[in-house]
C-alpha positions as CSV (number, residue, x, y, z in Angstrom):
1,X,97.8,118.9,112.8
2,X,99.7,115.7,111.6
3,X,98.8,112.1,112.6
4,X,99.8,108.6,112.4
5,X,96.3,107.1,112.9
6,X,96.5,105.6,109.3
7,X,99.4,103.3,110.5
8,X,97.3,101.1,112.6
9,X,94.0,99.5,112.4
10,X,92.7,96.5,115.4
11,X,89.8,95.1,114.0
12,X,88.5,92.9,117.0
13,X,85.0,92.0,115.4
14,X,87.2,89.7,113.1
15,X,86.4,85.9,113.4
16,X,90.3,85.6,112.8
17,X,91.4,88.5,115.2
18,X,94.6,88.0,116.2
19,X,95.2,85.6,113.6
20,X,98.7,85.3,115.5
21,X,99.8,84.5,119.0
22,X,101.2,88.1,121.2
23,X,101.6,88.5,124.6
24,X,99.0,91.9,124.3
25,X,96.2,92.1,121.5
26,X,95.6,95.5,122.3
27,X,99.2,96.3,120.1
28,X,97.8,94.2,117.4
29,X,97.6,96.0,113.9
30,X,95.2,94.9,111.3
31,X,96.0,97.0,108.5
32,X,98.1,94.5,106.7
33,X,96.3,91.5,107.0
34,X,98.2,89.7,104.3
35,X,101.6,90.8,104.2
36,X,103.0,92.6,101.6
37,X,106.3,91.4,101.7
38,X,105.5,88.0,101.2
39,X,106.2,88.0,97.6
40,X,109.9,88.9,98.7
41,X,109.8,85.1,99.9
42,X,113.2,84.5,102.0
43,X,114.3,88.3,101.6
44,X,111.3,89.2,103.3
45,X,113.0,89.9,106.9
46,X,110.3,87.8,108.7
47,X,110.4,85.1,111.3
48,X,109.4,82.6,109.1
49,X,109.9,78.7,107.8
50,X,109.3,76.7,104.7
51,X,106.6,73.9,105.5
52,X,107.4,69.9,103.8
53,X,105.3,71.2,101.0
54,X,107.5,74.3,100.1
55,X,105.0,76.7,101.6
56,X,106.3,79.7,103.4
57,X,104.6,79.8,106.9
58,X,104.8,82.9,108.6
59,X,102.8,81.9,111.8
60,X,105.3,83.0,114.0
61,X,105.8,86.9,112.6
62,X,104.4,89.6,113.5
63,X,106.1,92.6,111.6
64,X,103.1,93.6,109.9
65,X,101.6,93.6,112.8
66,X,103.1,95.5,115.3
67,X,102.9,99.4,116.0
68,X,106.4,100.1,113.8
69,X,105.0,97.3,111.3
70,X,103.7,100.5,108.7
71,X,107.2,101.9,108.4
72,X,109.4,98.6,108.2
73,X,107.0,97.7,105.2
74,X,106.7,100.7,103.6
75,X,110.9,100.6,104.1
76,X,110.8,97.8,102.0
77,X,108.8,98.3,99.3
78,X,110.6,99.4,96.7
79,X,112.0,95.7,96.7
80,X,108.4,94.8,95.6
81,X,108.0,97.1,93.2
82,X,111.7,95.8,91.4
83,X,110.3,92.6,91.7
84,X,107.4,93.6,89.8
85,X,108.9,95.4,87.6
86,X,111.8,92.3,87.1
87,X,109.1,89.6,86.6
88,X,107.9,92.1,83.6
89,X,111.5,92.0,82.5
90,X,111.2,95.9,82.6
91,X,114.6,97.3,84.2
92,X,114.9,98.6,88.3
């Protein structure tokens, strides 16, 4: 028997749960709280902006999570793990 039950997680006891706006909380996934892909800053793919400050808010996306949020980050890993590995000046 396969599943899929590791892609998503709701955790509704969370004082922060959702920590975004969506139209229907019952579609929204936990499991990546903090987004992985933040690191990639403006290559993330994400609905994002830069505040006056320089911080990259990312109040208004919800890729990590939404139902397909799992695959498009696990997609785009690899781009984490070169820029790991670049920032250890080790090569891709």
């Amino acid at each position: 028997m396969t599943t899929e039950n590791y892609k998503f997680f709701s955790h509704r006891d969370c004082e922060f749960f959702p920590c975004h706006k969506v139209k229907k909380e019952e579609g929204f996934n936990c499991l990546f709280c903090y987004c992985p892909l933040y690191a990639l800053g403006e290559g993330c793919g994400g609905s994002f902006q830069f505040t006056e400050e320089g911080v990259k808010d990312c109040t208004n996306c919800v890729i990590p999570h939404s139902r397909g949020g799992y695959d498009y980050i696990m997609e785009r890993f690899g781009q984490i793990m070169d820029l790991v590995k670049e920032q250890k000046g080790e090569p891709k």
